[in-house]
C-alpha positions, 0 to 999 in steps of 0.5 A: 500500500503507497502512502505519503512520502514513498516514492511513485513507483516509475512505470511506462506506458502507452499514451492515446497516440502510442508514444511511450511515456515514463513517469521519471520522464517527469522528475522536476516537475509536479505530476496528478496521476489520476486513475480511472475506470473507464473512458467514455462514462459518465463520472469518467467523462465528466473528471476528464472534461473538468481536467481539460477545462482547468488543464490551463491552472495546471500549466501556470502551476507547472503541474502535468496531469496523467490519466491512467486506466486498463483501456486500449490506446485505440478506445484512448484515442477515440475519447481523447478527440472525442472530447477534445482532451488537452492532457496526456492518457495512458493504457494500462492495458496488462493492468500492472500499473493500477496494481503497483498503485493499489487501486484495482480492487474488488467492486460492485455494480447492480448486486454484482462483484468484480475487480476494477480501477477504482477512481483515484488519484497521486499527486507527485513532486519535483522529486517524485515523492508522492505528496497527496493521495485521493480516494474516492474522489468526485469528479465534478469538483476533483481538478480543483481540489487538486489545483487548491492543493497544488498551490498550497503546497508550490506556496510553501516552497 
């Protein structure tokens, strides 16, 4: 179980064009890794929609947004351009990411059970220590819980 202070675990992944991205590609910059279940649904769609109408905040803060979920890079892509998505999100399609964060974990849906990605996110620093952990988060307020977060935090340094 990850928790404040520990470092991010480094992965590598696939963005919506296939471009490889690592998450140590990022050192020197803050980094919201949010994770969620499924592109193109309701609560998915609405937190994607709320990153892309802030992405401008997160830019004066110097903060990168990376989306994580167990979708293809073709259904990626497909939700990126849909909804005109100004950030960066990644397949985890082998689900080993979601597993090394903690956050693919029993469900469920109408009476049944399953596992899933449970809709969180980790806020990490310059140095790749993870500063902030979210659960169960609401999608219609999470990307400004983060960007309050985020300069209270750049505020202190």
């Amino acid at each position: 179980m990850l928790k404040i202070n520990d470092t991010a675990p480094d992965f590598s992944l696939p963005d919506q064009d296939g471009k490889i991205h690592k998450l140590s590609d990022y050192r020197g910059k803050f980094v919201l890794i949010y994770f969620y279940p499924k592109d193109d649904t309701p609560g998915c769609t609405k937190e994607a929609c709320s990153f892309r109408d802030n992405f401008p905040h997160f830019g004066n803060i110097g903060a990168k947004i990376l989306g994580i979920s167990t979708d293809s890079v073709a259904s990626h892509r497909k939700f990126s351009q849909k909804y005109k998505l100004s950030f960066t999100i990644l397949a985890d399609i082998d689900k080993k990411v979601v597993k090394e964060y903690g956050v693919w974990q029993p469900k469920k849906f109408m009476g049944r059970e399953f596992l899933g990605t449970v809709r969180s996110s980790y806020l990490i620093n310059s140095e790749g220590k993870i500063v902030k952990i979210y659960e169960k988060v609401n999608p219609s307020v999470h990307a400004q819980e983060v960007i309050k977060d985020l300069e209270n935090i750049k505020g202190k340094n």
